[in-house]
PDB file of N, CA, C, O and CB in Angstrom:
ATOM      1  N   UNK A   1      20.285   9.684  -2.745  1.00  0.00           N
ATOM      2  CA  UNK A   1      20.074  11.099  -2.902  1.00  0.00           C
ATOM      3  C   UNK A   1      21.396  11.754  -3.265  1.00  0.00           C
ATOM      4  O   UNK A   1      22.524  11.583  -2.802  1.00  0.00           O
ATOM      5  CB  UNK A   1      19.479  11.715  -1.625  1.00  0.00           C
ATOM      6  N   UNK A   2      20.945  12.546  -4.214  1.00  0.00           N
ATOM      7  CA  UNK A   2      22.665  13.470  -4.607  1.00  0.00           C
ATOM      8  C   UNK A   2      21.920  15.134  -3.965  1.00  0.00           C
ATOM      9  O   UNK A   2      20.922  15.814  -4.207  1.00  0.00           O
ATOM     10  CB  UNK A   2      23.317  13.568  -7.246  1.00  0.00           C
ATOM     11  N   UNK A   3      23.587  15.224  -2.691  1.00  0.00           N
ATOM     12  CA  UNK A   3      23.543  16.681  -2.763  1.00  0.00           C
ATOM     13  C   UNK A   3      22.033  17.134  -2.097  1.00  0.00           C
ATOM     14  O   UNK A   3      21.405  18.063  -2.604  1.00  0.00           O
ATOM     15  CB  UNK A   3      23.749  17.183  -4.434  1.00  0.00           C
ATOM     16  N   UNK A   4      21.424  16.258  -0.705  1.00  0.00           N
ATOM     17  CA  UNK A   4      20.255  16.721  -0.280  1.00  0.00           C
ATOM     18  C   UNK A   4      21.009  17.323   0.706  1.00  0.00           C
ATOM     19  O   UNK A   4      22.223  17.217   0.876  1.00  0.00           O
ATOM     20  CB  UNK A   4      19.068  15.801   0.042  1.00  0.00           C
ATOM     21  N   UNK A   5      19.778  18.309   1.688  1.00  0.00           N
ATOM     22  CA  UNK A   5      20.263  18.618   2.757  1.00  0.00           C
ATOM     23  C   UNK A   5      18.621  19.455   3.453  1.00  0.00           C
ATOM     24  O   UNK A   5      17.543  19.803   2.971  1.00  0.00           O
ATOM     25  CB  UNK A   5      21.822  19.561   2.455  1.00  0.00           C
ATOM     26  N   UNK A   6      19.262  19.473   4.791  1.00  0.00           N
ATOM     27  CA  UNK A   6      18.635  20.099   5.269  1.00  0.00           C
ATOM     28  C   UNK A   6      19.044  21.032   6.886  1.00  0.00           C
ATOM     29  O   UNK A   6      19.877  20.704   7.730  1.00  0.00           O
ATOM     30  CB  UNK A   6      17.727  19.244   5.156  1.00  0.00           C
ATOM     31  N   UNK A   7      18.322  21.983   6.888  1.00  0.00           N
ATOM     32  CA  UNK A   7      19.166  22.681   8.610  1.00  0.00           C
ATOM     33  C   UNK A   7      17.922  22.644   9.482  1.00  0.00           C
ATOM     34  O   UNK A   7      16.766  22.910   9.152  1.00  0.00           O
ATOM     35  CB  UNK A   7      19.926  24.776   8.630  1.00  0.00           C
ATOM     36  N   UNK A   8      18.435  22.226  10.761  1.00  0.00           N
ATOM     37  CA  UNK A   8      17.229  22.220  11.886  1.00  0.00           C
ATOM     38  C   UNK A   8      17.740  23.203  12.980  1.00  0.00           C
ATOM     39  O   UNK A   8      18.734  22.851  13.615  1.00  0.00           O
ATOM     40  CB  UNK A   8      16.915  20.582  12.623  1.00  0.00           C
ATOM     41  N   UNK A   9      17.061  24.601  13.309  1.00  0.00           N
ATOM     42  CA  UNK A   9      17.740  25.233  13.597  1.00  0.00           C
ATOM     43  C   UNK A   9      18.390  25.162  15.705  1.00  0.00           C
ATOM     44  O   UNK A   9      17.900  24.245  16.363  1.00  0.00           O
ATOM     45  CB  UNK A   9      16.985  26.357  12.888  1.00  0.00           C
ATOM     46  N   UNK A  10      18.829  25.589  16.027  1.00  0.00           N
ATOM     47  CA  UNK A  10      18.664  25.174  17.587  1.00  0.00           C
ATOM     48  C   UNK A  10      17.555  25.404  18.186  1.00  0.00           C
ATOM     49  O   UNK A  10      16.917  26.432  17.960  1.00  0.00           O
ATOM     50  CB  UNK A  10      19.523  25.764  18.439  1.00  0.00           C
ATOM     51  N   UNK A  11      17.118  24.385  19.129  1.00  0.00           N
ATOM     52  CA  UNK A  11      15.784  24.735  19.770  1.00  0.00           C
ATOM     53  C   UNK A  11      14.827  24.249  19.587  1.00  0.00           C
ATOM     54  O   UNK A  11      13.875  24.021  20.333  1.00  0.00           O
ATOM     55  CB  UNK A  11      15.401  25.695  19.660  1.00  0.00           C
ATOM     56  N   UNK A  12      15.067  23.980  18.210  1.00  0.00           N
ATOM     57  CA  UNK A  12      13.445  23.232  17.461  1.00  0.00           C
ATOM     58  C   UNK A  12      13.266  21.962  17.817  1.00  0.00           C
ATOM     59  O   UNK A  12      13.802  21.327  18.725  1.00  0.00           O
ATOM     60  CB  UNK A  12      13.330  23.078  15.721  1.00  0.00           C
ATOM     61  N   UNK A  13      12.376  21.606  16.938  1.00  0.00           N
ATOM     62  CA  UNK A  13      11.727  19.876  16.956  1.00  0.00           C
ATOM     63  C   UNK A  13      11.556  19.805  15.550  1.00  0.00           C
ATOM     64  O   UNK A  13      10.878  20.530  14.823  1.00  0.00           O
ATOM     65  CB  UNK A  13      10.033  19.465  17.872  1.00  0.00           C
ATOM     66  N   UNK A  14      12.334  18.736  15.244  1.00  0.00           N
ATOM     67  CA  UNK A  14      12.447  18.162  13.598  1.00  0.00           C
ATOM     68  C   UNK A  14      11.363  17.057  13.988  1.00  0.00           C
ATOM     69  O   UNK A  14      11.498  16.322  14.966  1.00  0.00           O
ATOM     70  CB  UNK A  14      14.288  17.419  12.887  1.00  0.00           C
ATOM     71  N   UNK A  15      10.426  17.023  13.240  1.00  0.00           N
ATOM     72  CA  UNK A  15       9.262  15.983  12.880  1.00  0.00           C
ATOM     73  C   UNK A  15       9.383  15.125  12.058  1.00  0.00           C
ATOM     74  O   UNK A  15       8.937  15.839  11.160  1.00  0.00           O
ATOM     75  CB  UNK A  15       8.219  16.439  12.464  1.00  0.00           C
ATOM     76  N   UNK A  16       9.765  13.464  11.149  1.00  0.00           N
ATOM     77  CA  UNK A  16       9.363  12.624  10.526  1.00  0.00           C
ATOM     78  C   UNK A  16       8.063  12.205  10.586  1.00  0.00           C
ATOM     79  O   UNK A  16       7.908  11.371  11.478  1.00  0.00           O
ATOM     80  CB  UNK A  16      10.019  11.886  10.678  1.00  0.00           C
ATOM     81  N   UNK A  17       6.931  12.504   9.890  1.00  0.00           N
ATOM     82  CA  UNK A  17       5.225  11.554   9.602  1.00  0.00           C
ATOM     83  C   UNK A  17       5.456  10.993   8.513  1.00  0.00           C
ATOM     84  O   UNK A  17       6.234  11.129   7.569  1.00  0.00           O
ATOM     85  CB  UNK A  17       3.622  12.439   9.341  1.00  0.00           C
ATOM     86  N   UNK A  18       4.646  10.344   8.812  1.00  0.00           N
ATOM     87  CA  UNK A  18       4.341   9.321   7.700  1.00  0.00           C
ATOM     88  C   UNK A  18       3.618   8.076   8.116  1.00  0.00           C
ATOM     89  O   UNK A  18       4.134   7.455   9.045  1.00  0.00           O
ATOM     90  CB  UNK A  18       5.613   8.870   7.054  1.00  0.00           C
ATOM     91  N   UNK A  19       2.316   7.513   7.499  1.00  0.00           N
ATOM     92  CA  UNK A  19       2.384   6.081   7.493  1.00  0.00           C
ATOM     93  C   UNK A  19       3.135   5.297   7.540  1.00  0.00           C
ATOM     94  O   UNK A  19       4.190   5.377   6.909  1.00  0.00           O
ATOM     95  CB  UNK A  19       2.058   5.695   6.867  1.00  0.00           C
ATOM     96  N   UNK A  20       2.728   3.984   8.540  1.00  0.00           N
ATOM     97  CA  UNK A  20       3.254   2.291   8.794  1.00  0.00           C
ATOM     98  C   UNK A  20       4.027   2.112   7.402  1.00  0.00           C
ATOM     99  O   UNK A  20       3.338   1.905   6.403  1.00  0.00           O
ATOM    100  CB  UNK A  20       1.735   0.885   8.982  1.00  0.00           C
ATOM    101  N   UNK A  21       5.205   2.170   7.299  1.00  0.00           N
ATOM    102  CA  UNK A  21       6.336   1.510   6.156  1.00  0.00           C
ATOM    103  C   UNK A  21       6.311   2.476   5.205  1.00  0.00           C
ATOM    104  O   UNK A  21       6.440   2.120   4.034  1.00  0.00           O
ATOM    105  CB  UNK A  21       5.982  -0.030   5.393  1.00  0.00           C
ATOM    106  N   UNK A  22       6.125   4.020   5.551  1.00  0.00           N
ATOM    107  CA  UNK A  22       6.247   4.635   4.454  1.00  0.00           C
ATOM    108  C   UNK A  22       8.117   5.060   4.161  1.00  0.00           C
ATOM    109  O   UNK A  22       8.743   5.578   3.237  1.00  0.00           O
ATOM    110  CB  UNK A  22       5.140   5.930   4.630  1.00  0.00           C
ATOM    111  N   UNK A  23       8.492   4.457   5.613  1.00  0.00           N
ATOM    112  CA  UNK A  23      10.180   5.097   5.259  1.00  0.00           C
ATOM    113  C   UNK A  23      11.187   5.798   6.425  1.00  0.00           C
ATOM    114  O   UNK A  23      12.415   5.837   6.494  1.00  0.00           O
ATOM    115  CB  UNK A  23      10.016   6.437   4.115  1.00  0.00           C
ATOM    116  N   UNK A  24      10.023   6.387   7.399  1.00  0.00           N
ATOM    117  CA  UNK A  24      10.833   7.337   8.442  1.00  0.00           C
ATOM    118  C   UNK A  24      11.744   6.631   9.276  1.00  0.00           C
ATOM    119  O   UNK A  24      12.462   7.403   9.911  1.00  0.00           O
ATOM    120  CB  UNK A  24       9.908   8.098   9.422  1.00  0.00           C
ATOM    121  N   UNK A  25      12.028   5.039   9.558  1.00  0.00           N
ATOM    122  CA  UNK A  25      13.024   4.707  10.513  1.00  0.00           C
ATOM    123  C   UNK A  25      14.277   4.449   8.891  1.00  0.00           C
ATOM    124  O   UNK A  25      15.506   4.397   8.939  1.00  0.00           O
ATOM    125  CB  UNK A  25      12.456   3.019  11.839  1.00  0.00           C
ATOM    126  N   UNK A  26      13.641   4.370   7.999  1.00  0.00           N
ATOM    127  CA  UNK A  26      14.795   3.929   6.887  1.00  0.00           C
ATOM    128  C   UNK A  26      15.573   5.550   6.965  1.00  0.00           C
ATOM    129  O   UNK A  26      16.761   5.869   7.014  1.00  0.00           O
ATOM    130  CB  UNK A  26      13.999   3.359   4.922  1.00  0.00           C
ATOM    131  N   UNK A  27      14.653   6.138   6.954  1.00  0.00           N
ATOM    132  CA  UNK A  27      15.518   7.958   6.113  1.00  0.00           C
ATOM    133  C   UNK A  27      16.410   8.093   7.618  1.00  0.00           C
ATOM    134  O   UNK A  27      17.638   8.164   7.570  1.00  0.00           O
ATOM    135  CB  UNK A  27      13.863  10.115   5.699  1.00  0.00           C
ATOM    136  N   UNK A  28      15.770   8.118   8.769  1.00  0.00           N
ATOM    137  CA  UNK A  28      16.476   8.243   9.722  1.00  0.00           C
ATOM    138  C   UNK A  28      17.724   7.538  10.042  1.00  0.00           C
ATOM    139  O   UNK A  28      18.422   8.126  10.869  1.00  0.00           O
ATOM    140  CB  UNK A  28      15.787   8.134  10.472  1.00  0.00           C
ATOM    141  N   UNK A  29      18.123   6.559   9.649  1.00  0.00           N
ATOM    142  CA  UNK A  29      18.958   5.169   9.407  1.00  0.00           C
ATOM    143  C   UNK A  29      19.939   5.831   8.243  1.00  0.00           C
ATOM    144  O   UNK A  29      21.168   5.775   8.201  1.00  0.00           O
ATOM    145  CB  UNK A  29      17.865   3.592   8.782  1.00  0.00           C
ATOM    146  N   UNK A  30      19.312   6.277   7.597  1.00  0.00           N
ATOM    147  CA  UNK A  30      20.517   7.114   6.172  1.00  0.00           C
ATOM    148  C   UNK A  30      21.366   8.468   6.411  1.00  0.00           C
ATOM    149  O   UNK A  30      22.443   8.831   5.940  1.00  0.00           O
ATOM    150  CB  UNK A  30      19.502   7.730   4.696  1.00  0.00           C
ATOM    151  N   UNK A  31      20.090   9.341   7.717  1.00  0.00           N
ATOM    152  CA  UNK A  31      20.520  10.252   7.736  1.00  0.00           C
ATOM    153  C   UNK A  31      21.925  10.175   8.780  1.00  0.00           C
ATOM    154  O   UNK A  31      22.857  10.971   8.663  1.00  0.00           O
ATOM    155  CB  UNK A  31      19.449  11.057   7.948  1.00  0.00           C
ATOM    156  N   UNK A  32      21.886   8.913   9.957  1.00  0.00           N
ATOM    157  CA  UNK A  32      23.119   8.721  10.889  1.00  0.00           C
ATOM    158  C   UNK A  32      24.218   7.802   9.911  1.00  0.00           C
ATOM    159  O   UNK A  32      25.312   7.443  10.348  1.00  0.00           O
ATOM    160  CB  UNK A  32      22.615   7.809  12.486  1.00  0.00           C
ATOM    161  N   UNK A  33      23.837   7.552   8.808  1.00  0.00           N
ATOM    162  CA  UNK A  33      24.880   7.267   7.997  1.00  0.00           C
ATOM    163  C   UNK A  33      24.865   5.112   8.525  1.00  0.00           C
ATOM    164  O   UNK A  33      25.832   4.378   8.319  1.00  0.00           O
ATOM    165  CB  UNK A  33      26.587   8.583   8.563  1.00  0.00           C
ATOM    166  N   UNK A  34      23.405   4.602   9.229  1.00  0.00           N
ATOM    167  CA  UNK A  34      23.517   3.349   8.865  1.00  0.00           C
ATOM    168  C   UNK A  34      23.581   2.652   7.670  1.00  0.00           C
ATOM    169  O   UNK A  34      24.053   1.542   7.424  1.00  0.00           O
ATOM    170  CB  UNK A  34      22.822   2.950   9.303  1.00  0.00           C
ATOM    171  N   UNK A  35      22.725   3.938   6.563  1.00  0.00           N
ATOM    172  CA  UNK A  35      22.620   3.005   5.417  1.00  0.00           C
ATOM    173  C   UNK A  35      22.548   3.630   4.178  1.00  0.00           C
ATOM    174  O   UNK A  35      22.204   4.803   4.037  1.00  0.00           O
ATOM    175  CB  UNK A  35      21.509   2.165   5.513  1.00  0.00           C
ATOM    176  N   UNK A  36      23.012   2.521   2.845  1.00  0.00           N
ATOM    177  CA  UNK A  36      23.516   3.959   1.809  1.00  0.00           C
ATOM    178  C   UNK A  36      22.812   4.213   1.054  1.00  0.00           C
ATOM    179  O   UNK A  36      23.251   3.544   0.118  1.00  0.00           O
ATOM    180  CB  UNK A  36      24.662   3.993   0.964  1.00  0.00           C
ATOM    181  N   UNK A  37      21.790   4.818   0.608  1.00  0.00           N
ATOM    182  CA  UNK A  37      20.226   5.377  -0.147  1.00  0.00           C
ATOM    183  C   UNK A  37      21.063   4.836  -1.490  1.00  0.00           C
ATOM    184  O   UNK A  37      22.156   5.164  -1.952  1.00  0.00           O
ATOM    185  CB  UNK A  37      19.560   7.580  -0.069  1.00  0.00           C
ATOM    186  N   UNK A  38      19.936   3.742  -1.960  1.00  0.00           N
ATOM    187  CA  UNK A  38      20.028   3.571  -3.239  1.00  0.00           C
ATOM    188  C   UNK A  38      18.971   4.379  -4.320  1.00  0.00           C
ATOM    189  O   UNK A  38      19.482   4.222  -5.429  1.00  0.00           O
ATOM    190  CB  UNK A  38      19.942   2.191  -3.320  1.00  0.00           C
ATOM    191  N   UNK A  39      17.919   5.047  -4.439  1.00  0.00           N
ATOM    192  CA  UNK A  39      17.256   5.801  -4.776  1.00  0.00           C
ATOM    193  C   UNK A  39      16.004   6.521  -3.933  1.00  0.00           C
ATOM    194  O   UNK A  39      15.678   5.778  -3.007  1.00  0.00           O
ATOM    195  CB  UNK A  39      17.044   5.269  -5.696  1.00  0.00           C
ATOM    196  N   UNK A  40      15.287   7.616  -3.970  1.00  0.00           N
ATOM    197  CA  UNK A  40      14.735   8.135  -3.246  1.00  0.00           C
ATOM    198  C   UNK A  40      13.936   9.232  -3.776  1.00  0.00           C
ATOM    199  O   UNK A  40      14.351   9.922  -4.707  1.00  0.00           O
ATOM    200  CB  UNK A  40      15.476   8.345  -2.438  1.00  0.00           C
ATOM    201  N   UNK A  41      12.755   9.429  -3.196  1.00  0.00           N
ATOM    202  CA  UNK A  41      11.777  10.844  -3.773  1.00  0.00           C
ATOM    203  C   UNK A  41      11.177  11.009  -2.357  1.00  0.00           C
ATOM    204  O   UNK A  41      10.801  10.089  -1.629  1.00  0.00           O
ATOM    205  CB  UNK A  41      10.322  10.550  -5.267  1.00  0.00           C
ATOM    206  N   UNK A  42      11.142  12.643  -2.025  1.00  0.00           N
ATOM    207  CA  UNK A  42      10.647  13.242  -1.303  1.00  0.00           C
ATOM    208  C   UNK A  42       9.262  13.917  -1.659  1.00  0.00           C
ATOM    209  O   UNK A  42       8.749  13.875  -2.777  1.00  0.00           O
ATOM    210  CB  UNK A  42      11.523  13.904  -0.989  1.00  0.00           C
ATOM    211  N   UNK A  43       8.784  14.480  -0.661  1.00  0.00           N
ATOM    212  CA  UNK A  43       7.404  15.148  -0.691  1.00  0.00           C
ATOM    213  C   UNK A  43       7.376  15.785   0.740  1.00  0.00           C
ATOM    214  O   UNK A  43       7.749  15.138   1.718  1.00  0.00           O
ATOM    215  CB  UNK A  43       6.067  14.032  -0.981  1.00  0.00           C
ATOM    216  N   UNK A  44       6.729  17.626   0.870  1.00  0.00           N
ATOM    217  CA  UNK A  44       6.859  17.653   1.956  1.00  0.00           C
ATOM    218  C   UNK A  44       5.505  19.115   1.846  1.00  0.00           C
ATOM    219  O   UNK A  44       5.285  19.877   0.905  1.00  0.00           O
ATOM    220  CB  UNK A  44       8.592  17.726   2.499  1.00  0.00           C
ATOM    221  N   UNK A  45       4.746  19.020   3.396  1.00  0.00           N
ATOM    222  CA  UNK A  45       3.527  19.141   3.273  1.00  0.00           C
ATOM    223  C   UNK A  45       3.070  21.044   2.083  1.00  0.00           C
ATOM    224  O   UNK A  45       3.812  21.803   1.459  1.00  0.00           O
ATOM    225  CB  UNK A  45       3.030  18.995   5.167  1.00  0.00           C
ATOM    226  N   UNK A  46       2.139  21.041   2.234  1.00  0.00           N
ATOM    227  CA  UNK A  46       2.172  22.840   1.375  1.00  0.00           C
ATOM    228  C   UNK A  46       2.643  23.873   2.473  1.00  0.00           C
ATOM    229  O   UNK A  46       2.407  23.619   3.654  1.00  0.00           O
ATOM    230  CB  UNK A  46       0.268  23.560   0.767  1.00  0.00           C
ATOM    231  N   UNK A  47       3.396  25.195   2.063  1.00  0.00           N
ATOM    232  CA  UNK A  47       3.795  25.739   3.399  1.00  0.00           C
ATOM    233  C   UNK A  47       4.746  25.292   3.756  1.00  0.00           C
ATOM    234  O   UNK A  47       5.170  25.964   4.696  1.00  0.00           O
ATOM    235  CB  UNK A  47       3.046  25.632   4.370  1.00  0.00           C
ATOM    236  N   UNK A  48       5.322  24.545   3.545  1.00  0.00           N
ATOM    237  CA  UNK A  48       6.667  23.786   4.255  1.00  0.00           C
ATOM    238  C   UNK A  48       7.762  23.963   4.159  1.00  0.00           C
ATOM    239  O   UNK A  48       8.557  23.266   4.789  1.00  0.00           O
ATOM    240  CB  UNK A  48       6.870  22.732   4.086  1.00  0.00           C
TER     241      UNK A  48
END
């Protein structure tokens, strides 16, 4: 990913869903900096 981001504000609850192997322990793993995203596409629900 180039240049993603996101803010979770205090207080809240940040949610990852998704289906069995769709990705959420990988993105989570990228986001503490275990691992270095070689390409990537997001999607996130309507309203969101």
């Amino acid at each position: 990913m180039i240049d993603a981001s996101f803010t979770v504000e205090a207080g809240r609850i940040f949610v990852v869903m998704g289906l069995s192997g769709s990705g959420k322990s990988t993105l989570l793993r990228m986001l503490n900096g275990l691992l270095e995203p070689r390409s990537a596409t997001s999607a996130s629900a309507a309203g969101t």
